[in-house]
Steps between C-alpha positions, in 0.01 A plus 500: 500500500128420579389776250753404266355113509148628469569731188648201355155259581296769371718502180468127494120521542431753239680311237298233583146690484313502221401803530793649417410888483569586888902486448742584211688147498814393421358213262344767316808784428689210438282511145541870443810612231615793755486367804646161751372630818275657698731849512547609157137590439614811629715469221244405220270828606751773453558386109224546288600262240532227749131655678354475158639164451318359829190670414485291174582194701173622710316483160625123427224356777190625288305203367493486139148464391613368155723194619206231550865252485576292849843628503595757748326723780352759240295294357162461515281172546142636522397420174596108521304408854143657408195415246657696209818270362598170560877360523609164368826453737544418813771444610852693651446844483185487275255438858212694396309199483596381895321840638173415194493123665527627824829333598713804548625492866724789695817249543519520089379822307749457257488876323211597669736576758582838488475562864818655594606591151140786503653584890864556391372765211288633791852536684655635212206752390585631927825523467524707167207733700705563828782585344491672165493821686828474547643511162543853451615467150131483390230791528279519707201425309660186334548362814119568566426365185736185578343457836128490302637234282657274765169557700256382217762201461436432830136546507494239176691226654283527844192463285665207299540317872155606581357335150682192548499439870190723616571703871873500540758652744531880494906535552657807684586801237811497702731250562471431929789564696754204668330540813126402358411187729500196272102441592433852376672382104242225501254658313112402395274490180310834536182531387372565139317870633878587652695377158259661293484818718901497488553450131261723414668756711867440356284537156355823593886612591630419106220680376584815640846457453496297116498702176195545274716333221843370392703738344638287201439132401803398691318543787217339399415238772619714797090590702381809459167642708291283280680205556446536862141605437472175329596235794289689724192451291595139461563455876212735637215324272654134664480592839140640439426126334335233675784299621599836679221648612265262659438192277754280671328330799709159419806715636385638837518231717882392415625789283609751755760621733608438860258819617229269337424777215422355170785543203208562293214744527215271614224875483448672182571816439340645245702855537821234315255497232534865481837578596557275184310630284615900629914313433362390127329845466786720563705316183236481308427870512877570387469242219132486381552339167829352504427138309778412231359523142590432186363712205225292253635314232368454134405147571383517896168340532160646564372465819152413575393762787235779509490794288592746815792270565650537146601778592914572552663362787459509808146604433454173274738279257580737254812640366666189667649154426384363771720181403826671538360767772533213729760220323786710516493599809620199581701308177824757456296736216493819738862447498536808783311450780553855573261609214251261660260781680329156643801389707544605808795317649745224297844383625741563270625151427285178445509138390182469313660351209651247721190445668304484116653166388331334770116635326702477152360200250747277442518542081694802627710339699303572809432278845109562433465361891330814628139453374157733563187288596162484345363726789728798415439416141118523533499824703565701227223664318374505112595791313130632587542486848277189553625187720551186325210346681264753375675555149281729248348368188717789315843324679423160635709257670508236254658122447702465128734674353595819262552429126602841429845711681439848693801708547428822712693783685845461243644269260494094509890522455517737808343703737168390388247187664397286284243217557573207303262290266376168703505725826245339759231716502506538827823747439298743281329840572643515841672825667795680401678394866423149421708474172755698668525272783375122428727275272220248385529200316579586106635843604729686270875620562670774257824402676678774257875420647478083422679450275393368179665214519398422820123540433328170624467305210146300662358761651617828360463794699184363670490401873328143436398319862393165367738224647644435181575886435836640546359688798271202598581225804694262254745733394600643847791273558615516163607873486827575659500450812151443492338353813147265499314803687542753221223561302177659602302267738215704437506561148556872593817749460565831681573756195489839687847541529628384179589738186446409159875497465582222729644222418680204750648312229837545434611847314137632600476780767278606751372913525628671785235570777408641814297404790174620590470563913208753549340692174166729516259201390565405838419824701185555275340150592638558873294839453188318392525221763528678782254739411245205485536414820402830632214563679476870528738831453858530698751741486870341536753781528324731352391252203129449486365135352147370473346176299490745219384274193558753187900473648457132539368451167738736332842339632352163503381588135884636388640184605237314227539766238811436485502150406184561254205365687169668616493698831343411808123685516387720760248185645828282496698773715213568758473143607758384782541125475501527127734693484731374737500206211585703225808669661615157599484368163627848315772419767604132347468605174696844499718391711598087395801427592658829703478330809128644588332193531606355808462782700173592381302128543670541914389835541171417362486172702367336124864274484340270716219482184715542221810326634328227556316431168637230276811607257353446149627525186502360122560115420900513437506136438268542153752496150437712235296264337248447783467925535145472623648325778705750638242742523331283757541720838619224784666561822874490468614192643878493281694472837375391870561887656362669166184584760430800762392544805413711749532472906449799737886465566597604133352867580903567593782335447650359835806673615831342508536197749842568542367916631226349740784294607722772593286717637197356703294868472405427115171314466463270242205540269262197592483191312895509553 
């Protein structure tokens, strides 16, 4: 009777825990198709539809790095609470702007909690690994395969905890038995070395047990080794980065556990730097030039670099549209993302389009209340590889406007950009990513599935931001549903995403798409960072690295090829701190809006620089007849929260009040 009352506290206990992944609960099989209680899991394992079944189930708890919408536990709010987009809501589920004010607090995380739902995959992800070995009507080496795949799920969703939360709890691979004292289920935060360490070592485990590739398209967005390769890269160069490795003394005095050890490595360890760079290395060899390109077109532009670097890519820009080499990527025109060589890992399903209306101008029927800043808008380079501060004479950075059109890379009716006549000059002669990315003021829409009698009759198919524009401030509550946040407070849209096709208004249709989670620009800047940092030759399982600037300059240099600009020169590459900059910057360009951003400005420990600098933008309040207006750059002041900053306790999230309060182990991150 005793035991009997104590299996049934435990029981009560677990369901209670956050961290759900030491016990296979009730609550949770309750959920599941096949199964209403803890017994018939031995049923589920000796079927292999039903196995196969809760393997996909396993798969559902991957974020989707395309859904940037504040529905749902997939999604992912990155972008929205750092320097590189700004949200006009705020309000119900659309909080972004509580965590930017610093108001967020652990009683009320709204989506941001995602606590137990990351831990219950975990539990799931354990399950499916202890006991697929007992379904005997699958081979052998699909269960091994299976068990890779469940593993690398698991890996993912730890890291995803780890991102949001920084050190969290390490749960049991196995669930504990009814006789576990109760103190002993309490667990703590480990630290970032042990989480790292751990995930790493679950990665190393899909790697050897993943496939090189997917067998069909079917299976595209099941890992293979290069998937797996991929998070490792991303999660070994973090862990070598400040934050991790020594730049954190605001943590050690009340960031640790109950032994006193910090969660946070306060003594640098420059051998990170190198087991990073050796992780980048090993993926890189096996995919050495693996950048998505698009062949030239008759009408792609010339590009202003040196002779030597007119040569075909990835030696220099030629052979390439360097417009579409990078645009479609992203927009729906690589319709497979399994003949994408670049990608490395997509899930299957997304809700980009969803999350597009919210970046979408509203002539097209869009909410237009996602909006870039000027500081994301500056970063990006002329098409000669020169900052808009120090502009050439043969490209300058220039008040006025165009009085001719310039269509490039395609057809004005389709796939083509074109730059309108009475453009601000300020939107000519920049970089290929630039067009592909930043909807300015003026910008042009092919829109090919509105209808034609749908076609604004003011505006056209041009994304107009002055107040008295259909996609300006005045108009915002007189769309359908329209609400008096949506239009672009910064006189910015986000256009990386959208396809020529789409279309919001009614009869028009968006292009399918996929998400983007890890691709090889990635690894090849993860290459040249870490190999900056190092300050003489290791070998890392058998991988030897070194500061070795021809490599340096040659990734670094793919990455700029690609999108038409200049290369970095050997001087650039030899110099530490200057280059430190340019990776950081080739960082928020390449990668605007993937959900880079705010990991990079913590792990750099610059968010405390950047996050704090005023949100500015374009003068939304100027009509069309006072243009000159507009283009005055002001800070944003449309709302009281449309500002940003940053406090040492917005390096994490906080975790769950309702977790510390159920288990008195779990330190909250400070500030909380």
């Amino acid at each position: 009777m005793i035991k009997s009352i104590k299996k049934t506290i435990i029981v009560s206990i677990i369901l209670l825990m956050g961290v759900g992944g030491i016990f296979q609960s009730c609550s949770f099989l309750d959920i599941d198709p096949y199964t209403t209680d803890l017994f018939t899991l031995d049923t589920i394992f000796v079927k292999k539809e039903y196995a196969q079944k809760y393997l996909n189930n396993v798969y559902s708890y991957m974020v989707d790095y395309g859904n940037d919408t504040p529905w749902g536990h997939n999604s992912m709010p990155w972008n929205y609470i750092t320097d590189e987009a700004l949200v006009g809501y705020k309000r119900q589920a659309h909080i972004y702007n509580y965590f930017c004010n610093n108001e967020m607090t652990a009683q009320d995380l709204g989506n941001f909690d995602r606590w137990d739902y990351f831990y219950e995959g975990i539990r799931k992800a354990n399950t499916f690994i202890q006991r697929i070995n007992a379904c005997k009507e699958v081979s052998t080496a699909q269960r091994s395969e299976w068990i890779g795949e469940a593993t690398f799920v698991k890996a993912c969703v730890y890291f995803e905890l780890m991102l949001a939360h920084g050190p969290v709890p390490i749960v049991p691979d196995n669930p504990v038995s009814f006789d576990t004292p109760i103190n002993k289920l309490m667990v703590e935060r480990n630290t970032w070395d042990e989480c790292s360490n751990y995930v790493s070592n679950l990665l190393e485990t899909a790697i050897k047990l993943l496939p090189n590739q997917v067998v069909d398209n079917a299976d595209f967005g099941k890992p293979t080794k290069y998937a797996a390769m991929a998070v490792l890269s991303r999660l070994s160069l973090y862990t070598a980065s400040p934050l991790y490795n020594g730049d954190n003394a605001e943590f050690v005095n009340d960031f640790k556990n109950k032994a006193g050890v910090p969660y946070l490595n306060p003594v640098k360890s420059m051998e990170k730097w190198a087991i990073a760079a050796a992780n980048a290395k090993r993926l890189v060899d096996l995919k050495p030039n693996d950048l998505y390109t698009v062949p030239k077109m008759a009408n792609t532009p010339n590009f202003p670099v040196p002779a030597e670097e007119q040569a075909d890519f990835p030696d220099g820009v030629g052979g390439i549209d360097p417009y579409h080499s990078y645009a479609d990527i992203f927009n729906g025109e690589c319709a497979l993302a399994s003949t994408n060589k670049e990608i490395l890992f997509s899930r299957q399903a997304s809700d980009i389009n969803a999350g597009n209306q919210y970046t979408t101008p509203g002539f097209l029927f869009g909410w237009g209340v996602y909006s870039i800043p000027q500081n994301l808008v500056d970063a990006y380079y002329m098409i000669d590889g020169h900052s808009i501060d120090n502009a050439s004479a043969a490209y300058p950075y220039e008040t006025g406007y165009t009085d001719n059109e310039v269509v490039f890379s395609g057809s004005k009716s389709s796939n083509g950009f074109t730059i309108l006549s009475g453009t601000h000059k300020w939107y000519v002669n920049r970089e290929m990513r630039f067009y592909a990315t930043v909807a300015y003021n003026n910008s042009y829409f092919p829109s090919t599935s509105t209808p034609p009698d749908k076609i604004d009759q003011q505006d056209g198919k041009v994304a107009k931001y002055f107040r008295d524009s259909k996609s300006g401030k005045d108009y915002s509550l007189n769309r359908s549903g329209g609400e008096a946040e949506e239009y672009p407070m910064t006189g910015y849209l986000c256009r990386k995403f959208i396809h020529y096709e789409d279309s919001y208004v009614p009869g028009g249709r968006q292009k399918p798409k996929y998400n983007v989670a890890y691709r090889m620009a990635e690894v090849y800047l993860n290459y040249v960072e870490a190999m900056n940092e190092l300050d003489k030759s290791y070998t890392i399982n058998g991988i030897t690295v070194s500061r070795n600037v021809e490599e340096m300059r040659h990734y670094f240099n793919m990455i700029r090829h690609r999108a038409g600009l200049p290369g970095i020169t050997a001087s650039d590459a030899a110099d530490v701190q200057k280059m430190r900059a340019l990776i950081l910057r080739e960082r928020q360009i390449e990668f605007a809006w993937e959900n880079r951003r705010y990991f990079d400005l913590r792990r750099t420990k610059t968010a405390v620089i950047n996050e704090n600098a005023p949100v500015m933008g374009c003068d939304v309040t100027a009509t069309e007849a006072e243009k000159d207006k507009f283009y005055n750059v002001i800070r944003v002041k449309e709302r009281d929260w449309t500002y940003k900053v940053f406090t040492r306790r917005q390096t994490f999230l906080p975790i769950p009040k309702h977790e510390i309060d159920k288990n008195p182990n779990l330190t909250q991150m400070p500030g909380f």
